[in-house]
N, C-alpha and C positions, 0 to 999 in steps of 0.2 A: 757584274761583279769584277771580272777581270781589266776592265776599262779601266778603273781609277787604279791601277798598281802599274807600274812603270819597273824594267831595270833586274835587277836583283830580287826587287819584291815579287814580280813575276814568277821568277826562276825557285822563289820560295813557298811560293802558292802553290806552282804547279807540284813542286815536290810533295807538299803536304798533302794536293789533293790525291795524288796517285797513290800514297802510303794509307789514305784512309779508304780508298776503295779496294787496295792490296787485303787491307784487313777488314773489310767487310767481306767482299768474296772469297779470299782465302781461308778465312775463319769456316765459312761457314760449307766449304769445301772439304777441307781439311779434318772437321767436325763430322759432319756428315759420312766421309767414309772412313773414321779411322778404323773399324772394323776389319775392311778389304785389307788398308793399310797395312797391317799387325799381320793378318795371316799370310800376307804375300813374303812379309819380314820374315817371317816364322820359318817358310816352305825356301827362301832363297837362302836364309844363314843357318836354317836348324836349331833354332830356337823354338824356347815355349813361355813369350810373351802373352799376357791377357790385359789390354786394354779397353775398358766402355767408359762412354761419355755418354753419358744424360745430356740433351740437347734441351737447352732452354725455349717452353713455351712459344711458338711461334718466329721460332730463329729463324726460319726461311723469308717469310714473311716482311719481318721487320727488317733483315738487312737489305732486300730489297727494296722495300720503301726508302731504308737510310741511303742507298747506293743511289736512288734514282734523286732523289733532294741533291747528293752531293753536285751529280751533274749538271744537274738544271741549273741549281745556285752559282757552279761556277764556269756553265756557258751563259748567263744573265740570263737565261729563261723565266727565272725567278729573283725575286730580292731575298738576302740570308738574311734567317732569321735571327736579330741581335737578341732574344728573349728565350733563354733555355729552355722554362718553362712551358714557353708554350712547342719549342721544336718537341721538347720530350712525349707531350699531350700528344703531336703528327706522330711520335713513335710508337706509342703505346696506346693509342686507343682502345680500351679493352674488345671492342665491337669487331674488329677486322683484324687485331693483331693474330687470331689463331689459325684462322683460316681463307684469309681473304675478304674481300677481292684486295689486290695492288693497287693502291689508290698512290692520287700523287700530290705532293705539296700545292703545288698550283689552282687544285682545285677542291684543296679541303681547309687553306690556312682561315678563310674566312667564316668558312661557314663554323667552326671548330671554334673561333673566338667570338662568334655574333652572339646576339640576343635572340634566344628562338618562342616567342609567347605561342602557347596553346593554339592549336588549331582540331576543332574537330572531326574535319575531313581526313586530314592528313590521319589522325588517332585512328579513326576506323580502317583506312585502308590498310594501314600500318598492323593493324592486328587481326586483317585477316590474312595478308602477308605470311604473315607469324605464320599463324593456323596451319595455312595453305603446306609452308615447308616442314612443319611439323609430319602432318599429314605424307607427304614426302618419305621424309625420314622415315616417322617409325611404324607407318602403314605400310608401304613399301618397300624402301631401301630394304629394313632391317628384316623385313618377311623375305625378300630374296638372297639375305645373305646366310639364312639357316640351308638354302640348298647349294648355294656358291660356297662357302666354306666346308662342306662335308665332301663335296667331290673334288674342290682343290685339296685338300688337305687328306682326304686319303683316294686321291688321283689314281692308284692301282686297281682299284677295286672297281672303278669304272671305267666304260667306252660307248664309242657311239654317241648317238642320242645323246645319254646324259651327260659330257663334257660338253658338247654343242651347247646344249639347255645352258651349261654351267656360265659356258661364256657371254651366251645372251644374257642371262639373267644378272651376272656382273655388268654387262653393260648397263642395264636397267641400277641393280645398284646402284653403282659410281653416279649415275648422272639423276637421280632423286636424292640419295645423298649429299651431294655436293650443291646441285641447283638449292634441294632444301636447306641447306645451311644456308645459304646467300640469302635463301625469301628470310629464314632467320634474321640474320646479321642485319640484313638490310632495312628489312620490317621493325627490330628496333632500334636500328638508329636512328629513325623518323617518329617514334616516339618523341625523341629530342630534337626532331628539329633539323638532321642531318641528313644530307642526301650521299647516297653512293653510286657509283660508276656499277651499271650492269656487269654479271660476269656471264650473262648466257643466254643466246637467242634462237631456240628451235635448233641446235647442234645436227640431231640424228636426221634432220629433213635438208640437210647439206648435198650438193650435188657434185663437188670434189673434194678433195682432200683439205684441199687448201681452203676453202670456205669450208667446212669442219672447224679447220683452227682458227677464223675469223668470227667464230660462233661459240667457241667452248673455249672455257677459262680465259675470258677475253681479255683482261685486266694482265694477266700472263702473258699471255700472246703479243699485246700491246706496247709491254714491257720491255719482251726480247727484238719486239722489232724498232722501239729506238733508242733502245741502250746495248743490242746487241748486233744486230744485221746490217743494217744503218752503219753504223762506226767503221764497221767490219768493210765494208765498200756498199751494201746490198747487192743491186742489180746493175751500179753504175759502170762495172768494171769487165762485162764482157760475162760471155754466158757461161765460162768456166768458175768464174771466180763467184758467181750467182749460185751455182749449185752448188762449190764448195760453201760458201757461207752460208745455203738454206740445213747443211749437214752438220755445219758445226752449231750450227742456232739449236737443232733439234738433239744431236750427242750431248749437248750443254742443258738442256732441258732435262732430258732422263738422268743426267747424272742431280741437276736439282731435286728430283724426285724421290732422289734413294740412290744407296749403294748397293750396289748388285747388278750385273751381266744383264740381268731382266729388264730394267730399268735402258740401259744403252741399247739393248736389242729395239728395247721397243721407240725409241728414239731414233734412231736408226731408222724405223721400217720407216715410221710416219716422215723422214728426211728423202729417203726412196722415193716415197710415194709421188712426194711431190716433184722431184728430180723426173723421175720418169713421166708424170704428165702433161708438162712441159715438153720434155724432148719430143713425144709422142705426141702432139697437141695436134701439131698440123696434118701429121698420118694419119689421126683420126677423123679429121674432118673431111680431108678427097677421099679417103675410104667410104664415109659416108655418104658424101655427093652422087660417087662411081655407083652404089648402088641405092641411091633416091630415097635414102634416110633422110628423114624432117628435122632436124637437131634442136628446133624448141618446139615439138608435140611433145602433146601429154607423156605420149609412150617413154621417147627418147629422156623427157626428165627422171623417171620414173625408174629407168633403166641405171642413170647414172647415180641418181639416190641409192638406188640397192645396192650397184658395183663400192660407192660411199661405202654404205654401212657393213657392207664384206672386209673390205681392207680395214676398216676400224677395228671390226669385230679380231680381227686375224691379230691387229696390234696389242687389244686387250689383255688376250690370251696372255703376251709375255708379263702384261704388265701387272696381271696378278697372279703368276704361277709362283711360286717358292723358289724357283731356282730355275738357270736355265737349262740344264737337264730337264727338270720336271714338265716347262713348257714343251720342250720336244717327245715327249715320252708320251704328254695326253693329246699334242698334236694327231700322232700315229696314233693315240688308238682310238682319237675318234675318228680319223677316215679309214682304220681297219674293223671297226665293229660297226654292223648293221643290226641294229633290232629295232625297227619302228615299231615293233609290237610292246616298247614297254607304255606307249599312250593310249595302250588299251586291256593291255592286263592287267594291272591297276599297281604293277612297280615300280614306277613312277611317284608313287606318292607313298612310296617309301623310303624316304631320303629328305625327313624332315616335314614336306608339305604335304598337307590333303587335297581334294579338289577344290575345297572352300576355301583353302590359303591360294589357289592357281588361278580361280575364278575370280578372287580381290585382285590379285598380284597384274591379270590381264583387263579387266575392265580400268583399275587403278590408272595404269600406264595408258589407256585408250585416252581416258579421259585430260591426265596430264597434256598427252599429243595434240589434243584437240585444243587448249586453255592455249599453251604455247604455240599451235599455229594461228589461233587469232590474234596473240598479242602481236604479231609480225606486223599489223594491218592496224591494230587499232590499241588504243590507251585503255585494257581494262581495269585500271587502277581510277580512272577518271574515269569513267562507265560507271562502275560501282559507288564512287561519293556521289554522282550527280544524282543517285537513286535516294527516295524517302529514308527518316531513319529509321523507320520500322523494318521497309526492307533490309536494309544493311543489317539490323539487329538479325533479322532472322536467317540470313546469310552468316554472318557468324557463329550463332548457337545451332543450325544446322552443320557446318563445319565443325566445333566444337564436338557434338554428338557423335558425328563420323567418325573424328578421331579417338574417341573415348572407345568408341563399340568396335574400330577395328583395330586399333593401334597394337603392337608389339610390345608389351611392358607388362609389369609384374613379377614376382616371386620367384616364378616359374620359366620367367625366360629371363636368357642370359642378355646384359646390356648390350651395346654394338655402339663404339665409338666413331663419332663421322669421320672419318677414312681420310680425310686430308690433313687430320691434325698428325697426321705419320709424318705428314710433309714440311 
């Protein structure tokens, strides 16, 4: 794009492009926290300003995607598109504007304007896709968020154990929630014919930090790292400038997330995390030599899988407490209250779930782990078309069933919006 402009015309591109990505991020910056904004106003001048802003439908989203088109278009990575209509279509897709994944011009302009004729494979996989994230959602996510929201939200009233539980079970949350939207999202836009960028491959089975984020919200990750680290220098500029930019990629992440202390804390940690394993990379490995540790046995993966899912687990915490006070407050009192006995007095399953909603909630999750450590290894999207269509039929209507007879929904229960349209 910038090849054919010479001179001035240069100098009036490059202004323009900087003023539209000023107000793409700034906007949605700006937006994002005017909340903080107004009170910090409030507390430095003594004032008693109230402003809120309604954020439009998938504003994080879409400026993203607009901000990552602007780049590409004007490093030629791509040709701009002279056809409004169809840039607006790359904008607003209704399938991915709410929630994701980050898809990129590059590899959606075509398929977005093709001819997509029926296919029946595609159809069935596509709807048990669906199914599957349904399933997700509202067998899962939404059974684990009736015990995640009672002890976040009145966080006094418990310790021990049940903040623990609380944090696990957010984590289980978050990631059937959000994975389930994408089998959504993704599931029907191949109805039509359209393929999406994965957002998630086996996360929780990560063996550092850094492969976590190589695994979760991958389309985000993918994003910051070359429209944000990249630019930034990444790693080309010496190991100081490497750690600052892996800090400022991950502060710039939490503050995309949300306005609030919580949000930068936990940005922050996962920016540590990986800073520090790094530095410590090579102490760990003549540590391990010195004393005739195997570092790819079973054991030793196993080990770093769990120390994984501890420091994620630990980052959670902030990222759904109410405030950061509130995260330090159920920090301490789960490691100052001990009652393992409430997994057998039966108080436990007073706090929204019975053992029938704990035995779905763990078998549920077994099974997920299991779907997702195969998929690492093999196409079961392609497994399942190349099966008869009887089978497929009954794979679906058993799926279907499952969901009907366990799912979360009704009268009686309160809806649970998927958790990343906050975002």
């Amino acid at each position: 794009m910038r090849r054919d402009v010479r001179g001035g015309g240069r100098f009036v591109l490059t202004g323009v492009f900087g003023g539209l990505i000023l107000l793409n991020i700034g906007s949605l910056f700006a937006l994002k926290w005017v909340g903080m904004e107004t009170a910090l106003f409030n507390r430095l001048f003594h004032t008693d300003l109230a402003w809120r802003v309604a954020l439009p439908l998938g504003f994080s989203f879409f400026t993203f995607q607009n901000t990552s088109y602007l780049i590409d278009a004007y490093k030629g990575r791509i040709p701009a598109e002279d056809n409004f209509w169809r840039y607006l279509l790359y904008s607003t897709y209704f399938l991915y504007i709410v929630s994701g994944p980050i898809n990129r011009y590059g590899s959606m302009r075509r398929q977005l304007f093709a001819q997509h004729p029926f296919q029946r494979d595609m159809f069935y996989a596509a709807l048990l896709r669906m199914l599957w994230g349904y399933m997700k959602k509202m067998v899962l996510a939404d059974r684990a968020a009736v015990f995640v929201d009672e002890v976040f939200d009145r966080y006094y009233m418990y310790r021990g154990l049940f903040v623990l539980l609380a944090v696990i079970l957010f984590s289980v949350q978050l990631y059937m929630d959000f994975s389930g939207c994408m089998d959504i999202v993704i599931g029907a836009s191949s109805l039509f014919g359209i393929g999406m960028s994965e957002n998630f491959n086996a996360p929780y089975s990560a063996s550092s930090v850094a492969e976590f984020w190589r695994r979760w919200h991958i389309s985000l990750t993918s994003w910051f790292r070359d429209y944000l680290y990249i630019p930034l220098g990444g790693n080309r500029k010496g190991k100081f400038r490497k750690y600052l930019n892996i800090m400022l990629v991950f502060l710039f992440c939490g503050a995309w997330h949300g306005a609030g202390f919580t949000f930068l804390a936990w940005g922050f940690l996962n920016g540590a995390y990986q800073i520090l394993g790094d530095l410590t990379c090579g102490i760990r490995k003549r540590l391990a030599g010195l004393i005739g540790l195997d570092q790819e046995s079973a054991g030793a993966l196993l080990r770093k899988r769990l120390t994984t899912l501890l420091l994620v687990e630990f980052g959670w915490l902030f990222f759904r407490a109410n405030g950061i006070r509130e995260a330090f407050v159920m920090l301490r009192r789960m490691v100052q209250g001990f009652n393992p006995w409430i997994l057998t007095d039966g108080s436990l399953y007073a706090v929204g779930l019975d053992r029938w909603d704990f035995g779905i909630l763990i078998v549920g999750t077994i099974l997920v782990g299991i779907v997702s450590h195969l998929g690492q290894t093999r196409d079961m999207h392609a497994a399942f078309v190349r099966q008869s269509w009887l089978f497929r039929s009954c794979v679906i209507l058993a799926a279907a069933v499952a969901w009907y007879l366990f799912g979360m929904y009704g009268p009686e229960v309160q809806a649970v919006d998927f958790i990343y349209y906050n975002f």
